[in-house]
TIZA-880131 format. One line per 10 residues: their letters; for each residue x, y, z of C-alpha. Coordinates in steps of 0.05 Angstrom, whole numbers. Example, Ala and Ser with C-alpha at 12.3 -4.5 7.8 and 13.67 -1.06 7.14 Angstrom:
2
as) 246,-90,156; 273,-21,143
REM end
This chain:
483
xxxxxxxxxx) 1316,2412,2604; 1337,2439,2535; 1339,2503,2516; 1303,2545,2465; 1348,2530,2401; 1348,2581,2343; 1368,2589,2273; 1438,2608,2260; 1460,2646,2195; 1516,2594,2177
xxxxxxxxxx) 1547,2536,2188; 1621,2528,2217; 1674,2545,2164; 1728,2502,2159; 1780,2553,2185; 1732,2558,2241; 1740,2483,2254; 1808,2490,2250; 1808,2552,2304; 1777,2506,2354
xxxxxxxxxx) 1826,2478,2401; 1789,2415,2404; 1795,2405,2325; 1848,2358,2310; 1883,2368,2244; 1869,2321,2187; 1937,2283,2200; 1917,2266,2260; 1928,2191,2282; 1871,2144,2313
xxxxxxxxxx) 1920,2144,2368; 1915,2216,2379; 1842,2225,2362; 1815,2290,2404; 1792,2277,2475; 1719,2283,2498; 1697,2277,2565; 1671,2319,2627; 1745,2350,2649; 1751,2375,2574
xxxxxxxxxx) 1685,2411,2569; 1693,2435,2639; 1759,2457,2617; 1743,2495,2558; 1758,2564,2558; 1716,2622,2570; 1712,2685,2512; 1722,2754,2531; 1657,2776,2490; 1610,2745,2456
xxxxxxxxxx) 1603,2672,2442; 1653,2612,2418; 1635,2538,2389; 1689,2488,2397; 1671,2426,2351; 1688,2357,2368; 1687,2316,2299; 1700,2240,2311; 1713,2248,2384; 1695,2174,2418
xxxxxxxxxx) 1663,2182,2478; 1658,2106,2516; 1651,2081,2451; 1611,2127,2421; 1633,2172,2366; 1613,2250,2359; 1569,2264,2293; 1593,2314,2258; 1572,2384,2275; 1574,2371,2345
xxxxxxxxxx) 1606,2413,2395; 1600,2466,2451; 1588,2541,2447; 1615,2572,2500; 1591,2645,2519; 1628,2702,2566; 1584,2686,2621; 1611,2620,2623; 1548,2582,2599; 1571,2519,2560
xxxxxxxxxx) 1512,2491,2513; 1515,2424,2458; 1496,2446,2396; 1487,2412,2335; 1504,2445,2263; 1473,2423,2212; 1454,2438,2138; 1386,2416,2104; 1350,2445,2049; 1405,2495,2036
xxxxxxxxxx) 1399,2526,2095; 1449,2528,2151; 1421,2512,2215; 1435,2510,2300; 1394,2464,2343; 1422,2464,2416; 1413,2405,2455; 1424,2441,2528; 1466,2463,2580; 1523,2436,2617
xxxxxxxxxx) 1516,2408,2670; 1435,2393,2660; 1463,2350,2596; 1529,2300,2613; 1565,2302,2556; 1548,2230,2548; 1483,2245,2542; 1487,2305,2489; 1532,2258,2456; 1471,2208,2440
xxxxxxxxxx) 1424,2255,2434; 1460,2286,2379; 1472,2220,2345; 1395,2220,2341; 1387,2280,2316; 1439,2270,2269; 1402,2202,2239; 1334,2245,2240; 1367,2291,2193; 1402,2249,2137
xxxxxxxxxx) 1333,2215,2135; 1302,2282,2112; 1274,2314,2182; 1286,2379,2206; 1295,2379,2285; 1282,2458,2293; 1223,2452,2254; 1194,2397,2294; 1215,2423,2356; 1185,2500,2340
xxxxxxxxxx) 1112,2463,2322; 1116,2435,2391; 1140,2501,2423; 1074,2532,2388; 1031,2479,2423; 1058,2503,2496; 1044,2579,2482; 1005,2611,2543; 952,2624,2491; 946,2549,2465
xxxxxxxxxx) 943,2524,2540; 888,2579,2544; 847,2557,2488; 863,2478,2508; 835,2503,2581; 773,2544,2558; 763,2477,2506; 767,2429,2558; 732,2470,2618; 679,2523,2588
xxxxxxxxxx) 669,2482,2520; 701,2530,2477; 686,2507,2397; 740,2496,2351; 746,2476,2290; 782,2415,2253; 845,2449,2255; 838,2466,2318; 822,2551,2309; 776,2584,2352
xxxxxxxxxx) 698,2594,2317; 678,2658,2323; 611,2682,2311; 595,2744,2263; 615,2795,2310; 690,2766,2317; 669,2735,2389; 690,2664,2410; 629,2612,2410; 613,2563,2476
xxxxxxxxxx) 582,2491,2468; 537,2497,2519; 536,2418,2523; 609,2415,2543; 624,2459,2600; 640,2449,2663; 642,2526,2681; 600,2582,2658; 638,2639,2659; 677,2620,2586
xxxxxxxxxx) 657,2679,2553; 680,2726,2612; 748,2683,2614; 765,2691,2541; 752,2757,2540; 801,2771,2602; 853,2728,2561; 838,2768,2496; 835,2841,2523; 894,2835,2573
xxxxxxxxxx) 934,2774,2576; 944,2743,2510; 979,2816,2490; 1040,2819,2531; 1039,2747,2555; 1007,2691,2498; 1061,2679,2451; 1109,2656,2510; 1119,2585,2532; 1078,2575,2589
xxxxxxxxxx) 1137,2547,2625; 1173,2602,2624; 1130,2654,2648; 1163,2687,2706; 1120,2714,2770; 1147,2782,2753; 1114,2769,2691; 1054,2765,2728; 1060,2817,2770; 1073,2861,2723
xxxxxxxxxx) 1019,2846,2679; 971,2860,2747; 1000,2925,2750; 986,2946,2689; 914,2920,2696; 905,2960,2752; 931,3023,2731; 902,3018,2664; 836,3072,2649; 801,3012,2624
xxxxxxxxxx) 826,2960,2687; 823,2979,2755; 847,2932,2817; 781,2890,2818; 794,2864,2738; 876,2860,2765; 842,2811,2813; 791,2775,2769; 857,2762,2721; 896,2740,2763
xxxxxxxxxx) 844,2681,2787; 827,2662,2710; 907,2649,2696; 923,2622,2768; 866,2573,2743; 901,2560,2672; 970,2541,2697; 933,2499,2746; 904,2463,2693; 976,2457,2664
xxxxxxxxxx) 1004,2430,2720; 957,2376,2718; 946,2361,2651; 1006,2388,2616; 1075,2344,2602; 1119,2378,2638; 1132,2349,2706; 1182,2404,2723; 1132,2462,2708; 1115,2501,2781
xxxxxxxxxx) 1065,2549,2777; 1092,2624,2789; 1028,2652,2824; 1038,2660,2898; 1000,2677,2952; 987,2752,2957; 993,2774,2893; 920,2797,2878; 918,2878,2886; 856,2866,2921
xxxxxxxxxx) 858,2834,3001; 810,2783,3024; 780,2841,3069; 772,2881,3015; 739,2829,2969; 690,2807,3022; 618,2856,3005; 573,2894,3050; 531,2930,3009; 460,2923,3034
xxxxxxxxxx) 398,2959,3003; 367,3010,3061; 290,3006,3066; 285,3071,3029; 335,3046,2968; 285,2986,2961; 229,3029,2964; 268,3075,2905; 281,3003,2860; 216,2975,2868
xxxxxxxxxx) 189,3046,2851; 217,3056,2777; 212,2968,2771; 139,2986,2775; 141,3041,2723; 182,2998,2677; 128,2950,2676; 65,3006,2662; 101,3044,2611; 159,3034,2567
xxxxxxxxxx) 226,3069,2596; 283,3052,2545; 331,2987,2557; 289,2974,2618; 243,2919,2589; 187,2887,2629; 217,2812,2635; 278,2864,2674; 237,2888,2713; 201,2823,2728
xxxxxxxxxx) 261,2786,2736; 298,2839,2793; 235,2831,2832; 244,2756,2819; 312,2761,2845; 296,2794,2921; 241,2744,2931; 276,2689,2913; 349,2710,2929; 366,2664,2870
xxxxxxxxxx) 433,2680,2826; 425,2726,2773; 438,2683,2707; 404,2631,2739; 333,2664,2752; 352,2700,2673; 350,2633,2645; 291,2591,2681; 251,2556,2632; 187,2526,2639
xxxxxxxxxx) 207,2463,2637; 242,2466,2700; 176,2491,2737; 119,2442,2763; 78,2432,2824; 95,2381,2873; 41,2336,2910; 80,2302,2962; 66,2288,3035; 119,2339,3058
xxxxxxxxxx) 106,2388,2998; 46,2417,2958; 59,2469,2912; 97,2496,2856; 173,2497,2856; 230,2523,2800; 281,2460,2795; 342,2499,2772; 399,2435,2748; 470,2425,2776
xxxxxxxxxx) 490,2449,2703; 470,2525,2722; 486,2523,2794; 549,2551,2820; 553,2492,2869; 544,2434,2815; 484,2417,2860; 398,2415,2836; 369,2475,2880; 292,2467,2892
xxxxxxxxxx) 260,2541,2905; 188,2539,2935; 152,2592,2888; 105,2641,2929; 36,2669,2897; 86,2733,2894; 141,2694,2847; 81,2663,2815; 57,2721,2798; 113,2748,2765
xxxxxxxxxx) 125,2688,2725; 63,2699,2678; 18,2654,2657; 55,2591,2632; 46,2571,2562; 1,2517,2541; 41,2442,2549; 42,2438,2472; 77,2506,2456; 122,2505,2521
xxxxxxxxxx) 190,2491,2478; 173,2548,2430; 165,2595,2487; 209,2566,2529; 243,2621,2573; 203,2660,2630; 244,2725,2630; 247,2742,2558; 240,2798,2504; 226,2757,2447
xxxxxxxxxx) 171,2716,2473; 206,2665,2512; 242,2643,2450; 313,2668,2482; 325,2687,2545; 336,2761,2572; 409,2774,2575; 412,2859,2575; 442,2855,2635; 498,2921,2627
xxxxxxxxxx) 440,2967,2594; 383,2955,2638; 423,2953,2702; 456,3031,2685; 382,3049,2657; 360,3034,2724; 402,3071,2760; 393,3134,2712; 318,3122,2736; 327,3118,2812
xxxxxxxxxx) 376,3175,2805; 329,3216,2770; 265,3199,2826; 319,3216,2881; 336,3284,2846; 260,3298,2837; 256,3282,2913; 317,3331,2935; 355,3268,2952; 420,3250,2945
xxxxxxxxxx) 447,3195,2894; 435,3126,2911; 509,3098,2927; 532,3049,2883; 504,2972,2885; 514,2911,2845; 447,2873,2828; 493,2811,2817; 509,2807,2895; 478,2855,2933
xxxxxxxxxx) 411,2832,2927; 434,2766,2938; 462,2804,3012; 402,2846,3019; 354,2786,3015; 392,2740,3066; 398,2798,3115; 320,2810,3114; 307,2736,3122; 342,2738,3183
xxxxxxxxxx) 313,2804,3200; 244,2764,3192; 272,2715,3235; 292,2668,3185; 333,2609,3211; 413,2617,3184; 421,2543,3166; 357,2556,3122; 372,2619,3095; 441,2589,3066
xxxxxxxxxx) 391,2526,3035; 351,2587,3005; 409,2613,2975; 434,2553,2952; 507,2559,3002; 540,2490,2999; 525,2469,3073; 607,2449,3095; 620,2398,3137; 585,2324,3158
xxxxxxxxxx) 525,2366,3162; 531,2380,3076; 550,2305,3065; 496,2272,3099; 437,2319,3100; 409,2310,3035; 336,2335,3061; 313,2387,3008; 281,2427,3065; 224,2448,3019
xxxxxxxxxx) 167,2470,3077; 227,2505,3113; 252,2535,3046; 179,2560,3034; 170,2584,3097; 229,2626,3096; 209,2664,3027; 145,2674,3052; 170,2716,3111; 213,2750,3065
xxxxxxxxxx) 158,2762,3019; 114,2793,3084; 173,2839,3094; 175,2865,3026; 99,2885,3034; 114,2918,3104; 184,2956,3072; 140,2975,3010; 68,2993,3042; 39,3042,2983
xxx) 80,3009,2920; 34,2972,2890; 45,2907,2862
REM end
């Protein structure tokens, strides 16, 4: 492959010409026209320091004749490289073709004859070549990946649009993942720093590793963003691999690098009785008096959430349109549709909706007015839907903290609403003697196996069932919170 070529102050002088060994003197005879072939290159000699060009004007090679400018820099480390000198524009310039062996000399041979051609018509190879180099830039294969996969919107010239705060805008319509705007912001606050202006192909795995231990030490990072990182650009040169034109590219992450171990990565947080109790206390206070950043659809929507054990951004942004009552011979009654689009398994998951998840939907809009109040879980009226994620979740946990203290309890330990009510609600469906194969349905787990091909039974009565229990727990764990 060739290698990076650069701009070089000047041209050869003459008496440089002349210096070269290989420069015959202008006297010289066809006869005794300089020799170029394999032995001479491999031949050449070696500099103390530094580097040394030896030009081969007029040289035939099997019939082929050496433009001029051509020759072979040779540096004290032995590394022999073609290069081509040219002027164009009044400016002196240095393309080089590539190493020796990786080129024959043949082949440099021709390949500066076409370079040669391109530049008496005009062209300037470096140019051309440094506008390519531009288009393989870790952060171009970035933005082509978040373009292609999350729908990332770019203009005719192909810039990122940005919205009025600065941040990257998503077409909703073309994505394939939803996690765009937490990818670009990954790339943007730690990647594209150290690592987006360098070819993508020659990003080293102690590139990578250091840039992972940096995250991790960093006051801002912290193992578990080292980790997340690490997946998003493990991802990207993925997506290069496949879709790039380099067939000699190899992707530098290996197995093992993540700072984080699969034991470590695997959760067990599960809210106690008591620490349910505590959430579903200040939930209820959020919704009978104002407490600040904890609006009502929040409070609606967590309760939502350990009923229904669905996702978190996909209970945020059910719509109404997605909710209707079924009248079928295995199935009567209402049910949330949520599409493939939203689901992390690219699959349509059916959830049953119990008088309790009924009753924290609200009353449903009139059929006329549904697409102006759209949303279930929302602050403006259904118009957009609720999104406050980082705010209410820590004003929460102020509020449980504070109850506790008032209590003479300790803190509440950590928890993540994302997954560990997802955890907490599958291990009280089996406490309520749930079936496991229909708890994973409930929580919409891929089913592996013949079993996932085949069975495409929506298990709607067993689905039902199951939240129902769950529900019946709830009101046994809860007893005097009202509801």
């Amino acid at each position: 492959m060739p290698t990076t070529a650069v701009p070089i102050p000047a041209a050869p002088t003459e008496a440089e010409m002349k210096a070269s060994p290989a420069t015959p003197s202008r006297n010289s005879a066809p006869e005794t026209r300089i020799k170029l072939n394999e032995a001479v290159v491999k031949a050449l000699p070696v500099p103390e320091t530094g580097n040394r060009v030896h030009y081969f004007p007029g040289a035939i090679l099997q019939g082929k004749e050496a433009p001029r400018g051509f020759g072979v820099r040779v540096s004290a480390g032995g590394v022999k490289s073609f290069v081509l000198n040219y002027r164009i524009k009044l400016r002196e310039r240095r393309y080089t073709i590539g190493q020796h062996p990786d080129w024959s000399v043949l082949d440099a041979v021709n390949e500066a004859r076409g370079l040669r051609q391109r530049i008496d018509r005009g062209e300037d190879p470096l140019d051309e070549r440094d506008a390519v180099a531009k288009e393989t830039t870790l952060k171009a294969i970035a933005e082509d990946y978040l373009a292609d996969q999350c729908g990332l919107a770019r203009d005719a010239n192909g810039k990122v649009v940005r919205d009025a705060k600065g941040n990257a805008t998503f077409d909703a319509s073309r994505s394939k993942i939803r996690s765009g705007k937490l990818r670009i912001r990954a790339f943007e606050n730690w990647v594209f720093p150290t690592l987006g202006s360098k070819q993508i192909a020659d990003i080293k795995r102690s590139d990578v590793s250091e840039l992972l231990a940096t995250i991790k030490d960093h006051p801002d990072g912290g193992p578990s963003i080292a980790h997340s990182v690490l997946a998003f650009i493990s991802k990207l040169f993925n997506f290069y691999a496949v879709n790039g034109r380099n067939n000699a590219f190899q992707n530098p992450i290996a197995r093992g690098m993540s700072p984080i171990k699969p034991k470590q990565r695997a959760g067990t947080r599960v809210l106690s009785d008591q620490e349910i109790r505590d959430v579903w206390a200040v939930l209820d206070k959020a919704e009978r008096e104002t407490i600040k950043d904890i609006p009502p659809c929040f409070a609606r929507l967590v309760r939502t959430l350990l009923l229904t054990a669905v996702r978190r951004t996909e209970a945020a942004r059910a719509s109404w349109l997605e909710h209707e009552y079924l009248n079928r011979n295995d199935y009567q009654g209402d049910v949330l549709t949520i599409p493939a689009a939203r689901m992390k398994g690219k699959q349509d998951h059916a959830v049953p909706l119990t008088p309790r998840v009924l009753a924290l939907f609200g009353k449903r809009p009139l059929q006329q007015d549904v697409k102006n109040y759209l949303f279930v879980f929302s602050t403006d009226y259904g118009k957009t839907p609720f999104s406050g994620y980082s705010k209410a979740e820590d004003a929460l946990d102020d509020e449980i903290a504070k109850l506790r203290k008032a209590d003479g309890r300790d803190p509440m330990p950590p928890w993540q609403l994302s997954r560990d009510v997802r955890r907490t609600a599958k291990t009280l469906m089996q406490r309520a003697d749930v079936r496991p194969d229909i708890s994973e349905r409930v929580l919409a787990h891929v089913i592996p196996g013949v079993e996932g091909t085949y069975d495409r039974y929506e298990y709607l009565p067993q689905k039902r069932d199951a939240l129902e229990k769950l529900a019946a727990l709830f009101d046994h764990i809860l007893k005097t919170i009202e509801w």
